[in-house]
TIMAR-137298 format. One record per residue: residue in three letters; z, y, x of N, C-alpha, C, O in turn. Coordinates in Angstrom, 3 decimals. Layout:
BEGIN
residu: ala n.pz: Z n.py: Y n.px: X ca.pz: Z ca.py: Y ca.px: X c.pz: Z c.py: Y c.px: X o.pz: Z o.py: Y o.px: X
...
END
This chain:
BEGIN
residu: unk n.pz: 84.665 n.py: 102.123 n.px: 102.773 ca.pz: 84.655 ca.py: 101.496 ca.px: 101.462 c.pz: 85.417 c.py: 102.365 c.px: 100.480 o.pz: 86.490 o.py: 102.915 o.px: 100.727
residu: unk n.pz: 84.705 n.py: 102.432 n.px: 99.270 ca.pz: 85.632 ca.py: 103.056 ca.px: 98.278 c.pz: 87.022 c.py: 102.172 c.px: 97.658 o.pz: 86.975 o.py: 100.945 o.px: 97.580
residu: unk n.pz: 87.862 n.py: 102.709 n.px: 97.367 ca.pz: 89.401 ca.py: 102.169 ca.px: 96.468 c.pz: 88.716 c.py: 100.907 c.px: 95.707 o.pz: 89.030 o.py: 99.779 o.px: 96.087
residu: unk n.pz: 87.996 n.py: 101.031 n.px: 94.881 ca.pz: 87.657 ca.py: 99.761 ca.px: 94.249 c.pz: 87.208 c.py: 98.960 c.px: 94.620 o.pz: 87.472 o.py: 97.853 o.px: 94.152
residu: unk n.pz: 86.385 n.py: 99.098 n.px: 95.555 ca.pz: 85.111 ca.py: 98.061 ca.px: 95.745 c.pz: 85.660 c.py: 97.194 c.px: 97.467 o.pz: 85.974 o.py: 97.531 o.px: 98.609
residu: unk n.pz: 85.475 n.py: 95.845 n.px: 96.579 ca.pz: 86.581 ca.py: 94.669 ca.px: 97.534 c.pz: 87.715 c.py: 94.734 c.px: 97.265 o.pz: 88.506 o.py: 94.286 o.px: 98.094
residu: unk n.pz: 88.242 n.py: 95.323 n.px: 95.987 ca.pz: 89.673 ca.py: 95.661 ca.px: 96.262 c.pz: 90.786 c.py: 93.823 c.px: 95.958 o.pz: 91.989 o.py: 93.590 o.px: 96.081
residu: unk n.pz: 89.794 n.py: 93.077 n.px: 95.616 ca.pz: 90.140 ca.py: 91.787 ca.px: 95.385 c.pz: 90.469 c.py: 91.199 c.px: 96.847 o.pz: 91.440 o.py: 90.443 o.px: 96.824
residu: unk n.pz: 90.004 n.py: 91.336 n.px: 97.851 ca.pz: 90.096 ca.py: 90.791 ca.px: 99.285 c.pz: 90.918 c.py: 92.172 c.px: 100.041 o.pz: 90.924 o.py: 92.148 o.px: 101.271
residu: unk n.pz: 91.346 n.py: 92.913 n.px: 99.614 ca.pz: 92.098 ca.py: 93.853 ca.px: 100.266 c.pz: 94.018 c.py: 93.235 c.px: 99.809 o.pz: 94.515 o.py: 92.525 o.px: 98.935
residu: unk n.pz: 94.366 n.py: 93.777 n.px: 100.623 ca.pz: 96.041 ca.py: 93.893 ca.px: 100.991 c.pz: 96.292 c.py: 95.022 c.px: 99.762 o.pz: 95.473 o.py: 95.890 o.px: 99.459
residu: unk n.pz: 97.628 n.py: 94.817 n.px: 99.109 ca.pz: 98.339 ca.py: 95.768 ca.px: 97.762 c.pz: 98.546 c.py: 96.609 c.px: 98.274 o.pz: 99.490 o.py: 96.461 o.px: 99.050
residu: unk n.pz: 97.843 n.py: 98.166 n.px: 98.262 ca.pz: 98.139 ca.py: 99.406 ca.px: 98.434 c.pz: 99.386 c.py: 100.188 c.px: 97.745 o.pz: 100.048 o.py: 101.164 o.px: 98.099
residu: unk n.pz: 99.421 n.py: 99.296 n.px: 96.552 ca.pz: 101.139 ca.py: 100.046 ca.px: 95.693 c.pz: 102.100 c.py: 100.810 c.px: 96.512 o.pz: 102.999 o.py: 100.089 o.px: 96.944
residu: unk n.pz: 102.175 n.py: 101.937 n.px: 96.825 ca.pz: 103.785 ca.py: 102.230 ca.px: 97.696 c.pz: 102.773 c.py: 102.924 c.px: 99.161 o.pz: 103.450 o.py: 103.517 o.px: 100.001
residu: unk n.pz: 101.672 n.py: 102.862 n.px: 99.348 ca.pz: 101.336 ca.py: 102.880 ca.px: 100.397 c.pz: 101.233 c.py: 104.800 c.px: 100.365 o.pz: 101.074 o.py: 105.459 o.px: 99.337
residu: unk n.pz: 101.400 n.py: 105.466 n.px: 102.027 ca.pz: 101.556 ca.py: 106.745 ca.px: 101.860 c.pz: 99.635 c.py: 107.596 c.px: 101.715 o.pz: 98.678 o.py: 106.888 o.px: 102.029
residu: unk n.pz: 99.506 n.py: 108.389 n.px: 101.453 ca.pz: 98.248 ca.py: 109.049 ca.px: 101.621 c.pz: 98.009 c.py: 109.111 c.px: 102.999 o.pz: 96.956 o.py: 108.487 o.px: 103.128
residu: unk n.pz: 98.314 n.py: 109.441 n.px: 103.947 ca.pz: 98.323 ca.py: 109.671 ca.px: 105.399 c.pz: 97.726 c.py: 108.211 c.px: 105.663 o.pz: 96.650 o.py: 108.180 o.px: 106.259
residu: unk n.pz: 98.436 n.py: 106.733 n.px: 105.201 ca.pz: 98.404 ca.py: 105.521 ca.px: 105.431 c.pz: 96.590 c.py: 105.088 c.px: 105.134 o.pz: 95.766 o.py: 104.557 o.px: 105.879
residu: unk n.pz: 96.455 n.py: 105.752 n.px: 103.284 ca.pz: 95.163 ca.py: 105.464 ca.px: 102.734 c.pz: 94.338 c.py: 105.975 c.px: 103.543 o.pz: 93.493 o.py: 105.213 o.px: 104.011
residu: unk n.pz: 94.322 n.py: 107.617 n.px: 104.014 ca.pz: 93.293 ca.py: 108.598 ca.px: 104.390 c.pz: 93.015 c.py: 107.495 c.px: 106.290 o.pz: 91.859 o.py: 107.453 o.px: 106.712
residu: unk n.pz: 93.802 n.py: 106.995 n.px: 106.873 ca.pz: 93.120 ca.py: 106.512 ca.px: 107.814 c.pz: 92.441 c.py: 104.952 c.px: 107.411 o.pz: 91.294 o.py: 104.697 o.px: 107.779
residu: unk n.pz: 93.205 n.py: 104.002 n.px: 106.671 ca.pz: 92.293 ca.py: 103.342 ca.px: 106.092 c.pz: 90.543 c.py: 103.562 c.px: 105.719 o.pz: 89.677 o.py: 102.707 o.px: 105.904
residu: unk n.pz: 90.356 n.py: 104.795 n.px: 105.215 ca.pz: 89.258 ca.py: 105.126 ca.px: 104.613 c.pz: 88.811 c.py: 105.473 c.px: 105.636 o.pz: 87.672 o.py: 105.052 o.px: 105.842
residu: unk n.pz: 89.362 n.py: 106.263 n.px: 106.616 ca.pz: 88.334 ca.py: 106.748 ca.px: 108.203 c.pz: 87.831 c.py: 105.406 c.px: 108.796 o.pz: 86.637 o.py: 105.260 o.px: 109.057
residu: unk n.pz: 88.853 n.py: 104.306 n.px: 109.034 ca.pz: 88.588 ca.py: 103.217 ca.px: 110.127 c.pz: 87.533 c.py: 102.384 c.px: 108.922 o.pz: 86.675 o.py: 101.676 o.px: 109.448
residu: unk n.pz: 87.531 n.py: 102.406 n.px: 107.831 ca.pz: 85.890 ca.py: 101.708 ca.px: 106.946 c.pz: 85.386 c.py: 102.160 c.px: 107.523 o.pz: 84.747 o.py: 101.660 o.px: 108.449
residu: unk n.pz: 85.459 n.py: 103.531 n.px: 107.178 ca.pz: 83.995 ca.py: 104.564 ca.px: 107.293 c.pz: 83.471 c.py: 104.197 c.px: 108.672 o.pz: 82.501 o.py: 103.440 o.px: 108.695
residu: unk n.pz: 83.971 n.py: 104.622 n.px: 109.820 ca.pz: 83.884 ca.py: 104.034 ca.px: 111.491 c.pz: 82.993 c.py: 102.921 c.px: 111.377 o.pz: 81.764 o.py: 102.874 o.px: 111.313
residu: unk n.pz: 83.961 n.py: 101.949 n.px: 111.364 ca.pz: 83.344 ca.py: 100.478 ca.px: 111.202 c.pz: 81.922 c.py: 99.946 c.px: 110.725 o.pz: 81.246 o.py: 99.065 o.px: 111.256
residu: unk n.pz: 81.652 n.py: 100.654 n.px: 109.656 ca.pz: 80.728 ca.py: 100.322 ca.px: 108.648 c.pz: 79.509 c.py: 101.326 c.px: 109.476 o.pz: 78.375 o.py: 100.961 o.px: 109.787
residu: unk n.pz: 80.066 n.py: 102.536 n.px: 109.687 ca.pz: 78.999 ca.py: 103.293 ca.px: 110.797 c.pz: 78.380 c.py: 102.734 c.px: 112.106 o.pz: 77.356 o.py: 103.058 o.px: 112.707
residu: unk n.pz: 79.253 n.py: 101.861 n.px: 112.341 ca.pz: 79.141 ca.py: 101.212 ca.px: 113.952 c.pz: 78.573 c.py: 99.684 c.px: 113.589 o.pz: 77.682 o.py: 99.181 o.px: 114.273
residu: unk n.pz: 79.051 n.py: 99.127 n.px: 112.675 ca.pz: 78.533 ca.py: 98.017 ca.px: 112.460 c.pz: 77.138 c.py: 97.347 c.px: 111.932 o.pz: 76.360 o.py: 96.485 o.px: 112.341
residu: unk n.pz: 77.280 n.py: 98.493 n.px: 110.433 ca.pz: 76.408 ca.py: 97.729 ca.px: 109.167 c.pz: 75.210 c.py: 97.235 c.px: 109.684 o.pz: 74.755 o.py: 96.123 o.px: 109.416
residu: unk n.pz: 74.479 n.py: 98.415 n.px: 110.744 ca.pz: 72.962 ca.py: 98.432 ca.px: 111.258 c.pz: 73.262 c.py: 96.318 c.px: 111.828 o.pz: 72.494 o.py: 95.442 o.px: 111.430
residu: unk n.pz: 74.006 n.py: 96.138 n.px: 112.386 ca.pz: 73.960 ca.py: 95.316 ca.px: 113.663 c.pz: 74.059 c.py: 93.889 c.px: 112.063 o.pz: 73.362 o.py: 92.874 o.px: 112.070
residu: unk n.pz: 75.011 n.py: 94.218 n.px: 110.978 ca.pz: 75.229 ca.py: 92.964 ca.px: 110.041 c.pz: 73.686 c.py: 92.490 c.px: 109.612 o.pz: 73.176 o.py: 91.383 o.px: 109.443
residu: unk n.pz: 73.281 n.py: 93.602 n.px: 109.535 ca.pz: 71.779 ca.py: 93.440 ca.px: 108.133 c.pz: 70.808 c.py: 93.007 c.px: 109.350 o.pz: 69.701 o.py: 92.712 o.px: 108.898
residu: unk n.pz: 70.875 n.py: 92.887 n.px: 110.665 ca.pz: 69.784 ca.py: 92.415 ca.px: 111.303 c.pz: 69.753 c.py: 91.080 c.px: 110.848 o.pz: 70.615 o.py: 90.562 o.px: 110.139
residu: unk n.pz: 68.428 n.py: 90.379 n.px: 111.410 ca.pz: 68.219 ca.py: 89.141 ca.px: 111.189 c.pz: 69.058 c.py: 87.863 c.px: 112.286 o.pz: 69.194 o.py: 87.989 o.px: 113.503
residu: unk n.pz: 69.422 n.py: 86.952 n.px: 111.644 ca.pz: 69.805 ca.py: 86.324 ca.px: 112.884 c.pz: 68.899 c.py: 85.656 c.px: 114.118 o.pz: 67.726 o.py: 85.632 o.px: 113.748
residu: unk n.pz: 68.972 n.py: 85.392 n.px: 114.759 ca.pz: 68.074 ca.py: 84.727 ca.px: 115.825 c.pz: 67.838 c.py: 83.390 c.px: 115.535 o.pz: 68.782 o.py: 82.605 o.px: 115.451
residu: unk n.pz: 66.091 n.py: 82.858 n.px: 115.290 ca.pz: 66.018 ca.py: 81.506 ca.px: 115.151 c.pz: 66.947 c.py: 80.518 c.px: 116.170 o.pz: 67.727 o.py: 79.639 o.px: 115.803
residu: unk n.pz: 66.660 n.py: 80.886 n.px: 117.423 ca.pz: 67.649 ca.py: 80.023 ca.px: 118.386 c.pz: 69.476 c.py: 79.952 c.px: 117.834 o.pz: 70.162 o.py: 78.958 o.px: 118.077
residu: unk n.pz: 69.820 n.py: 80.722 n.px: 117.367 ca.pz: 70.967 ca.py: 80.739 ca.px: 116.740 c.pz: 70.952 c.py: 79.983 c.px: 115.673 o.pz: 72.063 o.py: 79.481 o.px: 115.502
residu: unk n.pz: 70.088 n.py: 79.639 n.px: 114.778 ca.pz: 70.568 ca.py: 79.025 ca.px: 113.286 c.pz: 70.135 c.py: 78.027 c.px: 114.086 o.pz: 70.842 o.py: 77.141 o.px: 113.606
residu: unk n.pz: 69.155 n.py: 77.164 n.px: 115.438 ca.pz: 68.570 ca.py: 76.404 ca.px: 115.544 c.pz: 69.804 c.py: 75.367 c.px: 115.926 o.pz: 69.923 o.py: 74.167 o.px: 115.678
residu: unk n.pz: 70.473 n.py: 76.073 n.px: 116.461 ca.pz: 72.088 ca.py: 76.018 ca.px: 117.268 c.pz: 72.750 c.py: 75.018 c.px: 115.881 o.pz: 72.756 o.py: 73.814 o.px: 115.627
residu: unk n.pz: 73.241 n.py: 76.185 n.px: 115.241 ca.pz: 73.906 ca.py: 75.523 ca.px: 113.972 c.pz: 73.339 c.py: 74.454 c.px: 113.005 o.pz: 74.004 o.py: 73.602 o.px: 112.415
residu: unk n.pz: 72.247 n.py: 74.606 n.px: 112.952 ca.pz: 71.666 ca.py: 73.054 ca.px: 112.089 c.pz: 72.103 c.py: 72.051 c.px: 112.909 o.pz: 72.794 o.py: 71.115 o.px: 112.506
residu: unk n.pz: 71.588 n.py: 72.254 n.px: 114.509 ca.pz: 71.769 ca.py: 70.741 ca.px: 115.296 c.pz: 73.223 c.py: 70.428 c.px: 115.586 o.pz: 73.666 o.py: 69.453 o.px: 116.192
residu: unk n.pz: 73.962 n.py: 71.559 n.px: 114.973 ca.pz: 75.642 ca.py: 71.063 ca.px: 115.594 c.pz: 76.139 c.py: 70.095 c.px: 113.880 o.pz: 76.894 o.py: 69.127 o.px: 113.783
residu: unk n.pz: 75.309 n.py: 70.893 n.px: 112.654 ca.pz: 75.647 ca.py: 70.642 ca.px: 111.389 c.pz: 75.713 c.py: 68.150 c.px: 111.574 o.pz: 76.553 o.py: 67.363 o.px: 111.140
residu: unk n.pz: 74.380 n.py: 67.893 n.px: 112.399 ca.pz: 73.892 ca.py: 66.688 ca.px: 112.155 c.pz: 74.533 c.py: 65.520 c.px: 113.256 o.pz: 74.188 o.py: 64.342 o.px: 113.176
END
């Protein structure tokens, strides 16, 4: 993630060291590499089928 973007749901960087930021920005980057594919899939009908019948 870039500095700005989410910076509303992020923790106050003020005071924080570069060494501190520069792995911040690796473990996004990681994450978002390893993850994003798996977020944007679709969920499984049997899964939402799950959650409606627990909703009632």
């Amino acid at each position: 993630m870039t500095e700005g973007k989410d910076s509303a749901n992020r923790p106050n960087r003020v005071g924080r060291t570069k060494q501190s930021l520069a792995f911040d920005q690796w473990l996004d980057r990681g994450l978002h590499e390893l993850f994003d594919g798996v977020a944007k899939e679709p969920i499984p009908e049997e899964l939402l089928k799950i959650i409606e019948d627990d909703k009632s």
